[in-house]
C-alpha positions as CSV (number, residue, x, y, z in Angstrom):
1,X,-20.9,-10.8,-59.2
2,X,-23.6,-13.4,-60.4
3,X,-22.5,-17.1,-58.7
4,X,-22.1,-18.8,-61.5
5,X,-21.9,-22.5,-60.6
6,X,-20.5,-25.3,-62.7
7,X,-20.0,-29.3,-61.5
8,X,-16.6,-30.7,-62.4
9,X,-16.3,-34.6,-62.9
10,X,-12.9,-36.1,-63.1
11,X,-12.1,-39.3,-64.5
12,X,-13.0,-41.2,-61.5
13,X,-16.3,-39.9,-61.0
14,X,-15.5,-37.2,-58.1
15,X,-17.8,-34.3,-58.7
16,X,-16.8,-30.8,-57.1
17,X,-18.6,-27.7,-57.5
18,X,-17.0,-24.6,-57.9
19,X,-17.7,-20.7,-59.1
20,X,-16.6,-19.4,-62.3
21,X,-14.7,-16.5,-61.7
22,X,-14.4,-15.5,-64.9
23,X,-14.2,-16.8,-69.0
24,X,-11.9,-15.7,-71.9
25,X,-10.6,-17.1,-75.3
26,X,-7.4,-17.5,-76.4
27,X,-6.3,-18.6,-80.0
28,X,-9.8,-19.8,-80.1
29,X,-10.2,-22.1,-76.9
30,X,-12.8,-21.2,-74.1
31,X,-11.0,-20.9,-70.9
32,X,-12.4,-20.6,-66.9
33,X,-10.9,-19.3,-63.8
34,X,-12.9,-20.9,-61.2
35,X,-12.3,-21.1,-57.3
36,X,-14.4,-23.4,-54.4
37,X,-15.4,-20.3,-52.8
38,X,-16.4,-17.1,-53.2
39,X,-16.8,-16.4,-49.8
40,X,-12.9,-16.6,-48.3
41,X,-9.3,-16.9,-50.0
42,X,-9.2,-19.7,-51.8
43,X,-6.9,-21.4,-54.2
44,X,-8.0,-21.2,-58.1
45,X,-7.8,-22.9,-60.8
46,X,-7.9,-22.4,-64.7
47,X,-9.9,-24.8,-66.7
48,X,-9.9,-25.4,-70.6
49,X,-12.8,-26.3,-72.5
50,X,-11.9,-29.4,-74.9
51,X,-15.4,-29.8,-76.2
52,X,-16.3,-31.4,-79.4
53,X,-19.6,-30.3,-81.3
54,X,-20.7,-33.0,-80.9
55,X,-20.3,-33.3,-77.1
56,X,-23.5,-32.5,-75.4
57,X,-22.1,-30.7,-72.4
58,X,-19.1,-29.2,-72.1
59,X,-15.9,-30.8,-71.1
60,X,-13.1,-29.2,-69.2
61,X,-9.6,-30.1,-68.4
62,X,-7.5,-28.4,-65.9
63,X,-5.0,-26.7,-67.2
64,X,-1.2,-28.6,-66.8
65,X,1.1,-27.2,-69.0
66,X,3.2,-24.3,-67.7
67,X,3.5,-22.1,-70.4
68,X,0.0,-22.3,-71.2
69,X,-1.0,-21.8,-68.1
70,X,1.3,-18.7,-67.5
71,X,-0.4,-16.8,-70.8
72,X,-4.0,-17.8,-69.7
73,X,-3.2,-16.8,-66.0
74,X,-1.9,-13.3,-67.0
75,X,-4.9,-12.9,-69.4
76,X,-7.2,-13.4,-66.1
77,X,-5.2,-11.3,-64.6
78,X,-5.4,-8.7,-66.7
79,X,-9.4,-8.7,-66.6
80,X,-9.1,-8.7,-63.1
81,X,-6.9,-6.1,-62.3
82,X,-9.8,-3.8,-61.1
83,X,-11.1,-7.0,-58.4
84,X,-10.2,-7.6,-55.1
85,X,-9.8,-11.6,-56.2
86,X,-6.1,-11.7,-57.4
């Protein structure tokens, strides 16, 4: 797997890097499942991209909401099935 890198920004300013693990769409919003580390068990997270076209970069919110979570999580999981990451 390529180490795909992104840097995360909260509101405050804290920037944390972490691996993208893998992308999908759902009823057409970008979705990532990223983790700190690719090298030991880690937690992960999902992250949904709430870009405007106008926005220059991308901006991502993690995801909150149970049940959107829940359908996003067993979409990754899905795609993942065959990985030794879930």
């Amino acid at each position: 797997m390529e180490d795909n890198k992104i840097i995360f920004t909260d509101e405050d300013g804290t920037k944390e890097e972490f691996y993208v693990v893998e992308e999908t769409k759902l009823n057409d919003v970008n979705y990532l499942l990223v983790c700190e580390s690719l090298e030991k068990e880690t937690e992960a997270f999902i992250l949904k991209d709430t870009s405007s076209p106008e926005d220059e970069e991308a901006v991502y919110v993690f995801v909150e909401d149970d049940t959107e979570l829940e359908a996003v999580a067993d979409i990754f999981a899905e795609l993942l099935e065959d990985e030794d990451l879930i």
